[in-house]
C-alpha positions in Angstrom: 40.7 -21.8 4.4 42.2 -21.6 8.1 41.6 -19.8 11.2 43.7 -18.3 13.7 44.3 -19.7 16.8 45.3 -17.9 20.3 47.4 -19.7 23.3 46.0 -18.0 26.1 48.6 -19.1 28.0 50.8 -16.8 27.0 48.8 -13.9 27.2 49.0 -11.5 29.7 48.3 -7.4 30.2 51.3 -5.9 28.3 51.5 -8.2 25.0 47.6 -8.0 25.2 46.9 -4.1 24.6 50.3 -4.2 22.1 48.4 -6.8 20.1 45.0 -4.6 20.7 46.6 -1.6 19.2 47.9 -3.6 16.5 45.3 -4.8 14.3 44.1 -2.1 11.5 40.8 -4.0 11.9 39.9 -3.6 15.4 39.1 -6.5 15.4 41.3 -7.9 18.2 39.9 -7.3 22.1 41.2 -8.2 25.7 38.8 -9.0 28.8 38.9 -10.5 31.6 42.6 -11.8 31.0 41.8 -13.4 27.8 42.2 -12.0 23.9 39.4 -12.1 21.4 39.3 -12.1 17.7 35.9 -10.6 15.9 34.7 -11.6 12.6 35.9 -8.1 11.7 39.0 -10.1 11.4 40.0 -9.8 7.7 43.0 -12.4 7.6 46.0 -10.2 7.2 48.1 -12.3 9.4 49.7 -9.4 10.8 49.0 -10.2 14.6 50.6 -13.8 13.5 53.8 -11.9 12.4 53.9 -9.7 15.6 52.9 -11.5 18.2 55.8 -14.0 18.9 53.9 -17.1 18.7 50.7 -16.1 21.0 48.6 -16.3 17.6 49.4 -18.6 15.5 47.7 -19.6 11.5 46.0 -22.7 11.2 45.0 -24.6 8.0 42.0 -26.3 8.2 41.8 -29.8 6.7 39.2 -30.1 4.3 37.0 -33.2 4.6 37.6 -35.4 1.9 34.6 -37.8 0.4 35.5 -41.3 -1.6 33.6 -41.1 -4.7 34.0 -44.4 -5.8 31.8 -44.8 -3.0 28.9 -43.3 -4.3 27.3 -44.0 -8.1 24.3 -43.3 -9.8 22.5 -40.4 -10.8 18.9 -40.3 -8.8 15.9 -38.5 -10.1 13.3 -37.8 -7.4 10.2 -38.4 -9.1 7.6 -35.6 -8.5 3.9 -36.3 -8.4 0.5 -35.6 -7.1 -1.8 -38.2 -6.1 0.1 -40.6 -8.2 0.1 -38.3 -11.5 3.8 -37.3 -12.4 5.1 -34.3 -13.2 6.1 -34.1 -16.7 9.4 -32.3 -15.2 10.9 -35.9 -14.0 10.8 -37.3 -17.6 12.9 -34.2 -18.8 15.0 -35.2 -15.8 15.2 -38.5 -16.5 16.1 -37.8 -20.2 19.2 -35.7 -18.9 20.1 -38.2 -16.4 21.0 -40.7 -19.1 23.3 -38.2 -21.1 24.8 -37.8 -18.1 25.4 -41.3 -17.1 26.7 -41.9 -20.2 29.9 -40.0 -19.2 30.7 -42.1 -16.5 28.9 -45.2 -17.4 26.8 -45.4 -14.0 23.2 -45.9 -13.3 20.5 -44.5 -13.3 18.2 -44.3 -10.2 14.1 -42.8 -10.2 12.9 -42.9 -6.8 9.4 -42.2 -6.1 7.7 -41.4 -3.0 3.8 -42.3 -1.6 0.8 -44.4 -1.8 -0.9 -46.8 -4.2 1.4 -46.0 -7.1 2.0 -49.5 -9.1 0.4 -47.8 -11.8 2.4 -44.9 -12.1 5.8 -46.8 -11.6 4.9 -48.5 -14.7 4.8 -45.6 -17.0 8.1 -45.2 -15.9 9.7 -48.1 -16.7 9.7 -46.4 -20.1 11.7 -43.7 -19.7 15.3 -45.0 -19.3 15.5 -45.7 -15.5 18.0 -48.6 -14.7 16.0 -48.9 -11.3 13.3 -47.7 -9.9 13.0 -47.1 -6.0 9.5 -47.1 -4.2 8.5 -46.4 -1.5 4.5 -47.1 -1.1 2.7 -47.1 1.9 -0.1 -45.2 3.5 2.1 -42.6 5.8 3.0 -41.5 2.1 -0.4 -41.2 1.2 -0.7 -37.0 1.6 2.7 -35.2 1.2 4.4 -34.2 4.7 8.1 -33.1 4.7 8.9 -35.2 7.8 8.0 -38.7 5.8 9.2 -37.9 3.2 12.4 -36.8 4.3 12.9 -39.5 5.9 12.5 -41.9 3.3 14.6 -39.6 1.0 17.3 -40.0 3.4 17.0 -43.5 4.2 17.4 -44.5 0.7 20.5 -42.4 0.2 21.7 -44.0 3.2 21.4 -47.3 1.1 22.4 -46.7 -2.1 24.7 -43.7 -2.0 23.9 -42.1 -5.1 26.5 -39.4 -6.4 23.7 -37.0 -7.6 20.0 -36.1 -7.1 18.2 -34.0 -9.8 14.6 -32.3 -8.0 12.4 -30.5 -10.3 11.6 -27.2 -8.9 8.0 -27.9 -8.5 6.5 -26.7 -5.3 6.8 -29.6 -3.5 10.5 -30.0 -5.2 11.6 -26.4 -3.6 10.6 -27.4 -0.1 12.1 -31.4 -0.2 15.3 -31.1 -2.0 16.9 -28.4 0.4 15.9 -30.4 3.4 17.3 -33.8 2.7 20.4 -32.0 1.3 20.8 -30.1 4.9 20.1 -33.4 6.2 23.0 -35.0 4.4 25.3 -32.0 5.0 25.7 -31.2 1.2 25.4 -28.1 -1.2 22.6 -27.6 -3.2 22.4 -25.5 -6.9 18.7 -24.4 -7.2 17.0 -23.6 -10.5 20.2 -25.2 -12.7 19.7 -23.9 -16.4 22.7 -26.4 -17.6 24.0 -29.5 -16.4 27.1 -31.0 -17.1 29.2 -34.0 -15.8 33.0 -34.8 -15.3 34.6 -38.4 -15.8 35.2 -38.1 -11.9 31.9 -37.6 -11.1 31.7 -34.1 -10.5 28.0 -32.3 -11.5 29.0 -29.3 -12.8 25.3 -27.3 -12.0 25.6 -24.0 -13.8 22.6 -21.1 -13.1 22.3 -17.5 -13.7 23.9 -15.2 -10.8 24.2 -11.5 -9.4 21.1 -10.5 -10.9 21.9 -12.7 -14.6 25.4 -10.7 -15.2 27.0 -13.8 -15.1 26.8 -18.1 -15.3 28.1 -19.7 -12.5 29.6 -23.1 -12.4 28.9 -24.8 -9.5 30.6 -27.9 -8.6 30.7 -29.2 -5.0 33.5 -31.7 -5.0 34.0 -32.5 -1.6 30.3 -33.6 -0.5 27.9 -36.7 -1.6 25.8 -36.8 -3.0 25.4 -33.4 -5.0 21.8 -31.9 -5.2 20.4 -29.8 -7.4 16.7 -28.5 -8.8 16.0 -27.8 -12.5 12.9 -26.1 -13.4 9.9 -27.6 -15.8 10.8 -27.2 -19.4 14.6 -26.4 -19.4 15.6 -30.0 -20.6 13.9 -31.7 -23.6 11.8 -34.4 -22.6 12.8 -38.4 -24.2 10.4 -39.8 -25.8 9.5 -43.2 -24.0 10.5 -46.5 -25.5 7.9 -48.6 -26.8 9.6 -51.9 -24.2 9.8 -51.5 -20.3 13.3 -51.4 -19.2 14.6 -51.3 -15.7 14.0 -53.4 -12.6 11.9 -51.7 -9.7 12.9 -52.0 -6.1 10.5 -51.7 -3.8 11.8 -50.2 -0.2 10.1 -50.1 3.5 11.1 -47.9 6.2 10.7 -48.2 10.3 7.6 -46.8 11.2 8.9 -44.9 13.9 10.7 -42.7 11.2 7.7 -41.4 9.9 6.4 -38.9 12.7 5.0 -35.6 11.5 3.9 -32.8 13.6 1.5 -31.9 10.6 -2.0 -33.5 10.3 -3.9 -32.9 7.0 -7.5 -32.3 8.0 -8.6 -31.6 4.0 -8.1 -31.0 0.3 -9.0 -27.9 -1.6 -9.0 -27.8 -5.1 -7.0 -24.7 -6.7 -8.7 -22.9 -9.3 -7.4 -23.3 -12.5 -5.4 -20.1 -14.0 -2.8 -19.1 -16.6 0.1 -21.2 -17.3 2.2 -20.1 -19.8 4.6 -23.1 -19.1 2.2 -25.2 -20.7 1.6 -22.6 -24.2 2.7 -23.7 -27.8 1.9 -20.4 -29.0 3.1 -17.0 -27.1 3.4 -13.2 -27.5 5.5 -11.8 -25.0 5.9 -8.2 -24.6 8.7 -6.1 -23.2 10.0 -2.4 -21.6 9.8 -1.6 -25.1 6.1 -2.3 -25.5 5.1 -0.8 -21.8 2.2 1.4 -22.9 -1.5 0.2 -22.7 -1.8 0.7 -26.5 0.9 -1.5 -27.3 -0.4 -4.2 -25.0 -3.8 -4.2 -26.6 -1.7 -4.6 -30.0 -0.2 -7.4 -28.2 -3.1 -8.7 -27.0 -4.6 -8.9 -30.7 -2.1 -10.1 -32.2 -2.5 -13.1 -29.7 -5.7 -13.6 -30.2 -5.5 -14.0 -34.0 -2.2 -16.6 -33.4 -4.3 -18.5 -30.4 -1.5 -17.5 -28.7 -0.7 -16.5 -24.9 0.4 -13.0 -23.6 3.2 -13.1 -21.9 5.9 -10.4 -20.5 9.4 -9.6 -18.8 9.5 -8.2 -15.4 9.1 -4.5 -15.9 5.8 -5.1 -17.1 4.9 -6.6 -13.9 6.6 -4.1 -11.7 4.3 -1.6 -13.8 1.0 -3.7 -12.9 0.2 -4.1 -16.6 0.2 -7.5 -17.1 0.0 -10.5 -13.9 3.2 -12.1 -12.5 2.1 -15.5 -13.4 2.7 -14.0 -17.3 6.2 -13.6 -16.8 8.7 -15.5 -18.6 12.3 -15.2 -16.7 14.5 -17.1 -13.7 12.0 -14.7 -12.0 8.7 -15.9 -13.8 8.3 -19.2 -15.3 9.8 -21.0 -18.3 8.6 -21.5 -21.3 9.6 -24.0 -24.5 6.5 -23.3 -27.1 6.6 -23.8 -30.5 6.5 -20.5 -31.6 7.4 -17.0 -29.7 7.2 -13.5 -30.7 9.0 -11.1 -28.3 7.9 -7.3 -28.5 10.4 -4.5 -27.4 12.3 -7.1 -25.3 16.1 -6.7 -24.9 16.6 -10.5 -23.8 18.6 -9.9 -20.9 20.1 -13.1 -19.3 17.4 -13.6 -16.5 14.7 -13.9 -19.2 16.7 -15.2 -22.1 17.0 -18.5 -19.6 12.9 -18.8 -19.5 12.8 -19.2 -23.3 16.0 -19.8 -25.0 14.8 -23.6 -25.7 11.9 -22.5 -28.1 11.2 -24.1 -31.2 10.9 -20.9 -33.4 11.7 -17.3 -31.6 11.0 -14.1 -33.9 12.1 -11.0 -32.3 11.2 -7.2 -32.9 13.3 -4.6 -31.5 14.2 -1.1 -32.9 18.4 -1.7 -30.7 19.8 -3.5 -33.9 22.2 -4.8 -31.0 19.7 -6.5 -28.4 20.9 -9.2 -27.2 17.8 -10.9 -28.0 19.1 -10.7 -31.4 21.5 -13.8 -30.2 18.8 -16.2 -29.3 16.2 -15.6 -32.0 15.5 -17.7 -35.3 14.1 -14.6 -36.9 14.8 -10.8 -36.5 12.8 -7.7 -37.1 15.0 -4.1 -36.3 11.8 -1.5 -36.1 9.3 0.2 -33.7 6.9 -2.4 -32.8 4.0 0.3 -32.6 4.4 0.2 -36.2 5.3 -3.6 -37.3 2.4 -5.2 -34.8 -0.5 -3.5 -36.8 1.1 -4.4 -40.4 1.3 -8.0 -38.8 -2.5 -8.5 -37.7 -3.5 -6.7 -41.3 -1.8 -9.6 -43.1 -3.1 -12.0 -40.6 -6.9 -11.2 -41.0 -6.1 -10.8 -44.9 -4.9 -14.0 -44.8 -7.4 -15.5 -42.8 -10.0 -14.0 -45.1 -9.1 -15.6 -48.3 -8.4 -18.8 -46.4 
């Protein structure tokens, strides 16, 4: 990418309005005895052809980053009061395929107060070290701190890339330290994959799910990205600790925060369908209120959850916090039934990692047809009702 460059110097009244007159644009304006070049500028490099050297094209040099500088794969370890987020151990799982490709470390780094306990349990998940950071400022979770000790250790250790789960707290860290560090960041990656150079290749939905992008940001360290809960398979731990834990301090006068947390309030538990073995998700196809309380049945019966796509949301038949989707949340249960849902990409990439996925649509050709373990072609106003019969028959001479 370049730019073009003017020599004022050589501008005067005559060669200024030619030039002015010039560009298809308009994008090219003369005041006060000096020319001007908008961002309606679309780079045609005709004024560079005509003006006789008073504009010239200039390359920029791209900034180049040693990468044998920086190793490791990090894993910001998410928690609350000490009690991890299960989304780090799926991190941490896909951290050490990816080392594997370039035979680096790999790094957990974990963030607050009193948390011996907690660092333990992570000594069985793979880590090669595990950075801490324990001390009372760390105590209640403010972005200042904890940016600052993200940073600081990045400073130290110069790890090539940082996986965040795209938790809450995740969302609002990850994109400050990566500003801070003047790097790109991929949010909500759906694969990951790594070079032999080091490149993360962080690859997400894009333009509304048409299409997967692959990201890959190979001129900045490290590269960032945020993965959502229950996209990656989770290890299971090793029976032996493994990995050496590195505790870390930081200058106090770092930790300055312009927020004060007066108290705690405890959120009311509700719905999460990221945590449901069992789900019955319903689609446009399945958008009427008889067909939900078919749905809603046929849950019941299964001990399942009812879940839905997007439409049925926009409609106000079923809650937001039910939908499965890049949109909604995602889901890896044991067992899914989908009702009258096309599988577009957006929600396909909420629940594509289920154990068993049955699908009933009456578009032989739904591309949820591609994703599921078991396909029914039919009207689900007809199949549901034949399905809870057999399932209260079969319940009855259990």
């Amino acid at each position: 990418m370049g730019s073009l460059v003017i020599n004022q110097n050589l501008v005067n009244k005559d060669n200024a309005e030619s030039l002015v007159s010039l560009c298809p644009f308009g994008a090219i304006s003369y005041s006060n005895g000096a020319l001007d070049i908008s961002s309606a500028c679309k780079m045609c490099k005709l004024c560079v052809k005509k003006s006789d050297g008073i504009i010239k094209y200039e390359e920029q040099v791209k900034a180049s980053v040693d990468k044998d500088l920086w190793k490791g794969i990090c894993v910001y370890v998410d928690h609350l009061a000490g009690k991890i987020h299960r989304v780090t151990y799926e991190l941490l799982g896909k951290a050490s395929e990816l080392a594997k490709v370039t035979n680096q470390p790999v790094y957990a780094l974990m963030i607050g107060h009193n948390l011996s306990e907690s660092v333990n349990k992570l000594l069985h998940y793979g880590a090669d070290k595990i950075f801490v950071y324990d001390s009372e400022e760390f105590k209640d979770f403010r972005i200042e701190p904890y940016t600052a000790a993200f940073c600081d250790f990045i400073e130290a250790y110069r790890p090539s890339s940082v996986l965040v789960g795209a938790t809450n707290l995740g969302r609002q860290l990850a994109p400050r330290v990566a500003a801070r560090r003047r790097a790109g960041l991929t949010a909500d990656c759906t694969v990951l994959q790594m070079k032999e150079n080091t490149d993360l290749v962080q690859i997400r939905p894009a333009f509304g799910g048409n299409i997967m992008a692959q990201i890959i940001s190979t001129d900045t360290r490290p590269q960032f990205c945020t993965v959502r809960y229950k996209v990656f398979n989770e290890p299971t731990p090793s029976e032996q600790p493994s990995g050496e834990i590195v505790n870390l301090t930081i200058d106090a006068s770092k930790l300055k925060s312009n927020i004060e947390v007066v108290s705690y309030t405890d959120k009311p538990k509700d719905i999460d369908i990221s945590e449901s073995d069992v789900i019955v998700a319903i689609g446009r196809g399945a958008m009427s209120e008889s067909t939900k309380a078919l749905a809603s049945e046929l849950a019941d019966l299964l001990g399942a959850t009812l879940a839905c796509t997007r439409p049925l949301v926009e409609g106000n038949i079923l809650d937001a916090k039910r939908q499965i989707g890049l949109s909604g949340r995602t889901v890896k249960p044991k067992f899914i039934i989908c009702l009258g849902i096309s599988g577009s990409v957006q929600f396909a990439a909420g629940m594509k990692a289920s154990d068993c996925i049955v699908a009933v649509n009456t578009d032989p050709n739904a591309a949820i047809f591609n994703i599921a373990h078991y396909g029914v072609v039919g009207d689900v106003n007809e199949i549901i009702p034949k399905l809870i019969a057999q399932i209260k028959e079969g319940k009855e001479n259990v």
